[in-house]
C-alpha atoms as one frame of an Amber mdcrd trajectory, in Angstrom:
protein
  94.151 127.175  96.729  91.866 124.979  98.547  90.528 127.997 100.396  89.742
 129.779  97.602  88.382 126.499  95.804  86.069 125.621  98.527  84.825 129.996
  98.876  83.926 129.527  95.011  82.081 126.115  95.254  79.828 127.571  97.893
  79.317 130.241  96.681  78.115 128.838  93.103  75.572 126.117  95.011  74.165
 129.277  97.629  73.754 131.264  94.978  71.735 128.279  93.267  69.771 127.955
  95.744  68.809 131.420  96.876  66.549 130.894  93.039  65.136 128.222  94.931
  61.464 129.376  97.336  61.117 126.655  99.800  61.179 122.528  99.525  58.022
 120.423  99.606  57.727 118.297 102.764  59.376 115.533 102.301  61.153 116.874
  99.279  64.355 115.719  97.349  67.938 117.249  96.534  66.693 117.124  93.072
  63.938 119.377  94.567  67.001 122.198  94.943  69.162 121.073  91.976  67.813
 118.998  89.026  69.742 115.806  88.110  70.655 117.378  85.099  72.124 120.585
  86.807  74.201 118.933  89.264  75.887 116.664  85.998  76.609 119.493  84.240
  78.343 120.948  87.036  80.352 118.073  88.213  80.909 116.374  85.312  83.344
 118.581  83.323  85.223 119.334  86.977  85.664 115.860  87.680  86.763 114.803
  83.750  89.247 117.513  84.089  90.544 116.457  87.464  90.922 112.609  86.253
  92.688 113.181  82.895  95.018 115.820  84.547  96.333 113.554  87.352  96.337
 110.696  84.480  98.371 112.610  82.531 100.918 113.043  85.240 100.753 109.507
  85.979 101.632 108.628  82.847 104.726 110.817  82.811 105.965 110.050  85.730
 105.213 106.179  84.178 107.580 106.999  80.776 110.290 108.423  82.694 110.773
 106.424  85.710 109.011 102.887  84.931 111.425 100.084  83.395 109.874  97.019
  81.800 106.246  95.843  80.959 103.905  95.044  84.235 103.566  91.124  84.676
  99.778  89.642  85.992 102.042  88.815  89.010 103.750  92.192  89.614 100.271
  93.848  88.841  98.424  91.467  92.344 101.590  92.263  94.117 101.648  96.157
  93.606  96.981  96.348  94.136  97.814  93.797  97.374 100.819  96.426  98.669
  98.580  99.270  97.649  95.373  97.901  99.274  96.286  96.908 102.320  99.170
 100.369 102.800 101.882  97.555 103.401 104.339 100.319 103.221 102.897 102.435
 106.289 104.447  99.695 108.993 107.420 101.534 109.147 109.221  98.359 107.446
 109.862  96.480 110.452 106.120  95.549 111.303 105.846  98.570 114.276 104.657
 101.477 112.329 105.777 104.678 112.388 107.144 107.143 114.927 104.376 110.428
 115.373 105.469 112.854 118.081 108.459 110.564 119.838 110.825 108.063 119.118
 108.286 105.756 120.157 106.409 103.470 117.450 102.667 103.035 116.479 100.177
 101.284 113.909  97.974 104.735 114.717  99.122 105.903 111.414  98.173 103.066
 109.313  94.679 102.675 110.822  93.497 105.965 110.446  95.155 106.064 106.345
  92.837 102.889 106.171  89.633 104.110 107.673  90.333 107.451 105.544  91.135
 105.429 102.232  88.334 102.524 102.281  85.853 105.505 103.642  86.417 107.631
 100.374  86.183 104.355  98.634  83.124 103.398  99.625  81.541 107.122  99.545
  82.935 106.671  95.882  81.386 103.691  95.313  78.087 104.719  96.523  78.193
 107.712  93.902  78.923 104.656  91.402  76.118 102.609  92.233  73.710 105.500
  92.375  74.370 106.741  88.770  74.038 102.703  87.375  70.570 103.000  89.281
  69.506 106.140  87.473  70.512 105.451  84.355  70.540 101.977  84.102  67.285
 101.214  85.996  65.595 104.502  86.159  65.827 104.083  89.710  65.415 107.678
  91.037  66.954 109.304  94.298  66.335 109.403  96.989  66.984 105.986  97.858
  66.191 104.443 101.363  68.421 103.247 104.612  69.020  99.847 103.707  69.664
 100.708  99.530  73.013  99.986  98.994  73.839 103.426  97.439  72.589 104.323
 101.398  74.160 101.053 102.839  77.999 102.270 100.829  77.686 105.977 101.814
  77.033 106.103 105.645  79.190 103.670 106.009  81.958 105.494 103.962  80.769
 108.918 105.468  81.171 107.436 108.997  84.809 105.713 108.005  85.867 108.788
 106.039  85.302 111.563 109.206  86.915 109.191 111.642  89.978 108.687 109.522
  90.815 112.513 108.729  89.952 112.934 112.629  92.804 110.972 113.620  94.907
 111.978 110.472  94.244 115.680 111.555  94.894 114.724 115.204  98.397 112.635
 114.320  99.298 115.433 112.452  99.296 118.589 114.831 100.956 116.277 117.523
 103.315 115.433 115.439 107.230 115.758 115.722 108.704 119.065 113.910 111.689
 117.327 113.125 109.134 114.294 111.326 107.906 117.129 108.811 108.092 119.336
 106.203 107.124 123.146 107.283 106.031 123.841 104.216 103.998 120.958 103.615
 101.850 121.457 106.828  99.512 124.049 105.205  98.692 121.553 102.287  98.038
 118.417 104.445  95.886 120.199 107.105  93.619 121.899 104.481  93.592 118.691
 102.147  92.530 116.370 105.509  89.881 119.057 106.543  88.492 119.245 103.152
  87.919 115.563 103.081  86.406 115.241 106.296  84.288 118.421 105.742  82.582
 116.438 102.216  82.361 113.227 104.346  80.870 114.990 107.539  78.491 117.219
 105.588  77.355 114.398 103.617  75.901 112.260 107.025  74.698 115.351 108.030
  72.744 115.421 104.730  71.136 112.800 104.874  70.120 113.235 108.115  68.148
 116.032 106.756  66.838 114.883 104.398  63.301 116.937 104.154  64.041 119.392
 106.698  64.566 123.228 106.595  68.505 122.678 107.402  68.489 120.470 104.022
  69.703 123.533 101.544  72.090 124.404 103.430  73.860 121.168 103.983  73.237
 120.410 100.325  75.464 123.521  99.357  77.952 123.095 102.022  78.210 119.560
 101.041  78.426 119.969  96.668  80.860 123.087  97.141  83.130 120.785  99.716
  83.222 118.088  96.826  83.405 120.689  93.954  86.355 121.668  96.065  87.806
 118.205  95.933  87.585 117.296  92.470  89.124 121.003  91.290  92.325 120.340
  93.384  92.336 116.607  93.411  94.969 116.568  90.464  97.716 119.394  92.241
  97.240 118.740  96.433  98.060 116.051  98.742  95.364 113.673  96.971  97.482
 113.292  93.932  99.858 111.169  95.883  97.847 108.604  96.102  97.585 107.421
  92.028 101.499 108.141  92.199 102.137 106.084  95.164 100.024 103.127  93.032
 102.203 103.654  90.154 105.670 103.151  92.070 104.575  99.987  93.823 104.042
  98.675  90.495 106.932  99.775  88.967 109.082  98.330  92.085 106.823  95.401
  91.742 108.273  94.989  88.225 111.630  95.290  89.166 111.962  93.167  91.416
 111.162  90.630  88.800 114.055  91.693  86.757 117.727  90.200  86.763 120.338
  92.191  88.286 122.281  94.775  86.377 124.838  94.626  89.136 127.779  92.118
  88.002 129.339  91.613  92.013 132.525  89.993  91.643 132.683  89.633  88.327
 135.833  90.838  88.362
C-alpha cells in the first residue's frame, strides 16, 4: 500500500508539473504549484487521514479506557509519552536489538525520529499562521523560523529513520514479527524519503533540480498523510491513548480484595 501510495503521489505532482515551461531565476515552489493548488490537494488528504485515526482512537478509548482523565494523570501520560519512558526496556538499559545484549540505541534514534517529524510539523504550522495570518509569503529565509523548525527537523528526522532502518535489518529474528517487517521498513523509508527530499529542497531552491525535488518531495508526503491512519504511524496516537488510560488507573483503588477472606 505504501508503494502504490507513494507511485500515485508522484505521479499526480510530475504530471503537474510537466504543464509547467521552466522557473524564473530565482523562482518559488509557488512558481510550480500555486498556494491554492497545493491546499486543495493536501487538505482533504490530510482531514481524512486525522479524523480516520481519531475515530479509531476514540474506539479503542470507549472500549478499553476506565474512568475520566485527571490534570495529574493527563502530565503523567504527555511526560511518559514525550520523553518514550517506555522504550528503556523497564529496567533503565534499553532494549535488546540483534543479541541478548542491551542498548539505549533504540530510544535515541525513536527520539531524533519523533521530535524531527515534530518540528518538520511545526514548521508547516508556523508557515500557514505566516500566510494567512500575516500575509507573509514563501519563500522564507535561513534564519525564519518556519526555515530555523524545518532543517532542523529535516536533519533530526533522516538521522532517526537511518538508525531505525539500520536497528531494524540487524535485528534478532526471534525479536520480530515476519510479517510486520514489510510494513516497518516501507513506513521508516517513507519518512526519511519526505524528510531527506525536503533538505534537498531547499537546497535547491531556484535551481533546475528544484521540480523535481518538489514532486518527489509532495508525492513522499501525499504518501504519508494517505496511509498515516492504517500503517505503522497509527501507533503512535494509540500508544498516547494507553499511557493515559494506565495513567488513570493507576489512580484508581484496587478491585482486588487480597485476603479478604
Amino acid at each position: 500500500m505504501l508503494s502504490l501510495a507513494l507511485a500515485a503521489g508522484l505521479a499526480l505532482f510530475l504530471v503537474l508539473a510537466s504543464k509547467v515551461n521552466g522557473v524564473p531565476p530565482g523562482g518559488s515552489f509557488y512558481d510550480i504549484f500555486p498556494h491554492g493548488l497545493m491546499v486543495s490537494l493536501f487538505l482533504p488528504v490530510f482531514t481524512f487521514a486525522v479524523l480516520a485515526l481519531g475515530v479509531g482512537i476514540a474506539r479503542f478509548w470507549r472500549a478499553e479506557a476506565s474512568g475520566a482523565a485527571s490534570g495529574p494523570a493527563v502530565a503523567e501520560a504527555a511526560h511518559d509519552a514525550l520523553t518514550l519512558k517506555y522504550l528503556d526496556g523497564g529496567h533503565g538499559q534499553g532494549c535488546n536489538e540483534d543479541s541478548d545484549r542491551f542498548t539505549r540505541e533504540r530510544r535515541a534514534v525513536h527520539h531524533a525520529t519523533f521530535y524531527g517529524f515534530l518540528m518538520c510539523f511545526g514548521s508547516t504550522s508556523v508557515a500557514t499562521l505566516y500566510h494567512y495570518a500575516f500575509g507573509w509569503v514563501a519563500p522564507y529565509g535561513w534564519l525564519s523560523l518556519p526555515k530555523l523548525l524545518g532543517t532542523a527537523g529535516g536533519v533530526l528526522l533522516v538521522l532517526g529513520c537511518a538508525g531505525l532502518l539500520r536497528l531494524r535489518l540487524k535485528r534478532h529474528p526471534a525479536h520480530e514479527l515476519a510479517e510486520q517487517r514489510p510494513m516497518d521498513l516501507g513506513f521508516i523509508a517513507l519518512l526519511g524519503l519526505a524528510g531527506a527530499s525536503g533538505l534537498a529542497l531547499a537546497l535547491a531552491r531556484g535551481s533546475g533540480a528544484m521540480p523535481v525535488l518538489l514532486c518527489l518531495h509532495l508525492g513522499a508526503v501525499m504518501a504519508l498523510f494517505a496511509t498515516l491512519p492504517y500503517g505503522k504511524f497509527a501507533h503512535a496516537g494509540y500508544r498516547v491513548a494507553a499511557l493515559l488510560k494506565w495513567a488513570i488507573e493507576k489512580r484508581q483503588p484496587t478491585r482486588l480484595k487480597l485476603g479478604s477472606d
